[in-house]
N, C-alpha and C positions, 0 to 999 in steps of 0.2 A: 816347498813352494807355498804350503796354505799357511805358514808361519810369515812368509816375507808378505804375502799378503793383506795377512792381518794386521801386521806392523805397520803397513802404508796406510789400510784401512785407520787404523788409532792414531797413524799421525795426522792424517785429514782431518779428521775430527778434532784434535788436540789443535789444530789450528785454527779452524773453523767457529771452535769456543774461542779463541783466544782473543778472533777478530770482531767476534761477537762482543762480548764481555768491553772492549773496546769501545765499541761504536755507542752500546746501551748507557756506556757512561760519558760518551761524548753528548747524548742525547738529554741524559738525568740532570749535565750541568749548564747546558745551551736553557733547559726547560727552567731551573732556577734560575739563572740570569736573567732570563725576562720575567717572571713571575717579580723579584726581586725589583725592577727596572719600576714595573708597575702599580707597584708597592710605592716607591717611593715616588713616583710620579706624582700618586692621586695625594701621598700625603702632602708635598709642597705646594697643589692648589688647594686643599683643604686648610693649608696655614696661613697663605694670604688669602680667601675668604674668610678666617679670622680675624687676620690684623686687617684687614677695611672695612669689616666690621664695629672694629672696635675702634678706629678712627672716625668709623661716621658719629660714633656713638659720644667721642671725645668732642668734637666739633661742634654736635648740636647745644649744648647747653651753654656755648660761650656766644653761641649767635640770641638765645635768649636775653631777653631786656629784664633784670634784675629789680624789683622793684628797689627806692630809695626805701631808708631806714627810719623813714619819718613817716609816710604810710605804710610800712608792713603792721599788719594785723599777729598775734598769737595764732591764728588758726594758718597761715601762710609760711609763718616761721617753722611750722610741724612739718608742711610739706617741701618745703626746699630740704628738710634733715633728711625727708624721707627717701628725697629721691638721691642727694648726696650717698646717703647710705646705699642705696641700689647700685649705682655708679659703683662706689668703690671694691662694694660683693664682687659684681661683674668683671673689676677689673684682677680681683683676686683668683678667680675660677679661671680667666684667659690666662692668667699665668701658670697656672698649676696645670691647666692644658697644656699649654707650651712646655711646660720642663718634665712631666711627665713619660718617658720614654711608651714608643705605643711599639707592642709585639706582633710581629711578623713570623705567621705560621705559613710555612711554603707545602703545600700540597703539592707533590710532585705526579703523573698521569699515569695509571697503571694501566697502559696501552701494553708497554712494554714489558709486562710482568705476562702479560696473557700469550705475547709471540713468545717469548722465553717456553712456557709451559708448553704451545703445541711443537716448537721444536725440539723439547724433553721426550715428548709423546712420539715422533716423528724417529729419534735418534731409539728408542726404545723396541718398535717394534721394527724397523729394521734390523737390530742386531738380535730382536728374536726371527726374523726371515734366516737372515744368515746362519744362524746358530741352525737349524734346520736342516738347510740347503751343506751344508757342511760335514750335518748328524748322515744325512740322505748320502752324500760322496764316499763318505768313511766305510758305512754298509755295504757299498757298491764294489769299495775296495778289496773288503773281507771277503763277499761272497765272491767275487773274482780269481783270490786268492789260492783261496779253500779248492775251486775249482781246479786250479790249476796245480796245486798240491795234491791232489788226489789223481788227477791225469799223471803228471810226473812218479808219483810213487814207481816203487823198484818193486817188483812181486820175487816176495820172500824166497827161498830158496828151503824147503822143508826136507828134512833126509828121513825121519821119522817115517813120514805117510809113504813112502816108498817102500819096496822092500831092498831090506839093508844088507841080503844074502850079495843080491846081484853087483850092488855096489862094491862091498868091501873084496868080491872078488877079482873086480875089475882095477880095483885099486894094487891088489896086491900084484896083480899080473905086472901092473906097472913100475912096481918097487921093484921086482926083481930085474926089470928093463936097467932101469937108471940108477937105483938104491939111494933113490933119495932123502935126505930124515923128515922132509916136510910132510912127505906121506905118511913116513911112517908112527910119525906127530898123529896125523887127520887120523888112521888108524886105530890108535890109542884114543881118541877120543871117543870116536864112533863106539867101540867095544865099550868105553867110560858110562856113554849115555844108554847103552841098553841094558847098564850093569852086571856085564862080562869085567869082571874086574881083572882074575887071570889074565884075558888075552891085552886089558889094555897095560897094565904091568910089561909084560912081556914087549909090546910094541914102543912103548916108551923106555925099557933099553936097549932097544934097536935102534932107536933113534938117538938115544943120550951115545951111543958108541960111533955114532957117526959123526955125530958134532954136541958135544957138553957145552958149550957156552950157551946151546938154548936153552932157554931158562921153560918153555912149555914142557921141554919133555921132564925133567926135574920136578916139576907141579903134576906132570899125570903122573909121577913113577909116586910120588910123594903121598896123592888123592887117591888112588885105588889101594898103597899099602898100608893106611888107614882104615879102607872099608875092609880090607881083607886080615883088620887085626894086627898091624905091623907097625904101632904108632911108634916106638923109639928106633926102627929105620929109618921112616918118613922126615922123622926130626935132624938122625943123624945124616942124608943126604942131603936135607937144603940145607943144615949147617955150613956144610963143607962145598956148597956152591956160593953161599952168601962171602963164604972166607977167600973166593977169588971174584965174585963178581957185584956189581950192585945193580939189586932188583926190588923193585916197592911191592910187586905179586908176590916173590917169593917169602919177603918178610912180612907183609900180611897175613898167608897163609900159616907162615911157622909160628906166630902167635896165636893164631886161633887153632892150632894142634894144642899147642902147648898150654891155654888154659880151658881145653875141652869144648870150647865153642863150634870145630868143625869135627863131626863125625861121623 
């Protein structure tokens, strides 16, 4: 459940940028379009404030009355050059204005760089709430758990801390009832573990005589004629159960006889 969660959680999000990133750039190019609009606006009055400028400029000198060439003086002839020459300056500079390309830097508004950041900051400690709120559930789980793995537990069943007179005579009264081999299996172990190795030999072919395909009673008869110094019997009877039956205990064990590893 907190996986499909999360998934929906990341696809909201993954949209929400998507819509974002969108909009920001519907925004970046509405805001250049006009900046751009305005640009060129001011430049096409600023070009005909040029050229009527330089039409008034063209105009005035022909509305001028030239003197004739019969009274101009040396000192009149320097200034009609002078001012010709200013004219033509001027009309050189308007042109090198005019064909001069003029650069167009667009500042676009970092309005939208600052909502981007608080919505980084926004998206950030939210998934540090959740990451919490999630750490906090997980905990909640465990010790839930734990609790309830401890209430269920099975209490052990010890033969040990008992005494194991009363048992095994209860047990045998029973075998002789029914003669069953499973007893007389549990029998052979119990004598196994108090290392009575005699009786549990003994019990484990009572039980192999009742039914040999158990492979338990084979492994005690096997286990105590080991401790009791009988290792090439021990060998020789799982041999010869291994040769009609297949068991992974029994050939564990006959390997570790046989390189000295159980003893």
């Amino acid at each position: 459940m907190y996986e499909i969660e999360e998934l929906e959680k990341k696809w909201k999000r993954y949209r929400l940028k998507k819509i974002f990133k969108k909009f920001t750039y519907l925004i970046f190019t509405a805001s250049a379009i006009l900046i751009i609009s305005l640009i060129l606006y001011e430049f096409s009055n600023t070009k005909k404030m040029v050229v009527a400028n330089v039409e008034i400029d063209k105009k005035e000198p022909k509305n001028e009355e030239i003197p004739k060439k019969e009274n101009v003086t040396n000192v009149e002839k320097k200034v009609l050059k002078e001012d010709k020459n200013k004219t033509i300056i001027q009309d050189k500079e308007i042109k090198k204005i005019e064909e001069e390309p003029k650069v167009v830097v667009l500042k676009p508004s970092t309005d939208f760089l600052t909502r981007i950041e608080n919505l980084e900051k926004k998206q950030q400690t939210n998934k540090i709430k959740e990451n919490r709120h999630i750490k906090k559930e997980k905990v909640e789980e465990n010790s839930k758990k734990n609790k309830q793995n401890e209430t269920i537990k099975k209490p052990k069943i010890v033969i040990e801390k008992r005494d194991n007179s009363n048992i095994i005579n209860e047990l045998i009264k029973k075998f002789e009832r029914t003669k069953d081999p499973k007893i007389a299996i549990f029998l052979s172990r119990i004598y196994y573990k108090d290392k009575h190795y005699k009786k549990a030999l003994e019990w484990a072919v009572i039980a192999n005589e009742l039914d040999n395909s158990n492979a338990n009673s084979w492994i005690l008869f096997a286990k105590s004629s080991v401790k009791l110094g009988k290792k090439e019997e021990a060998i020789k009877a799982l041999e010869t159960f291994l040769s009609k039956h297949k068991s992974y205990k029994t050939k564990r064990l006959l390997d570790e006889i046989k390189n000295g590893e159980f003893k």
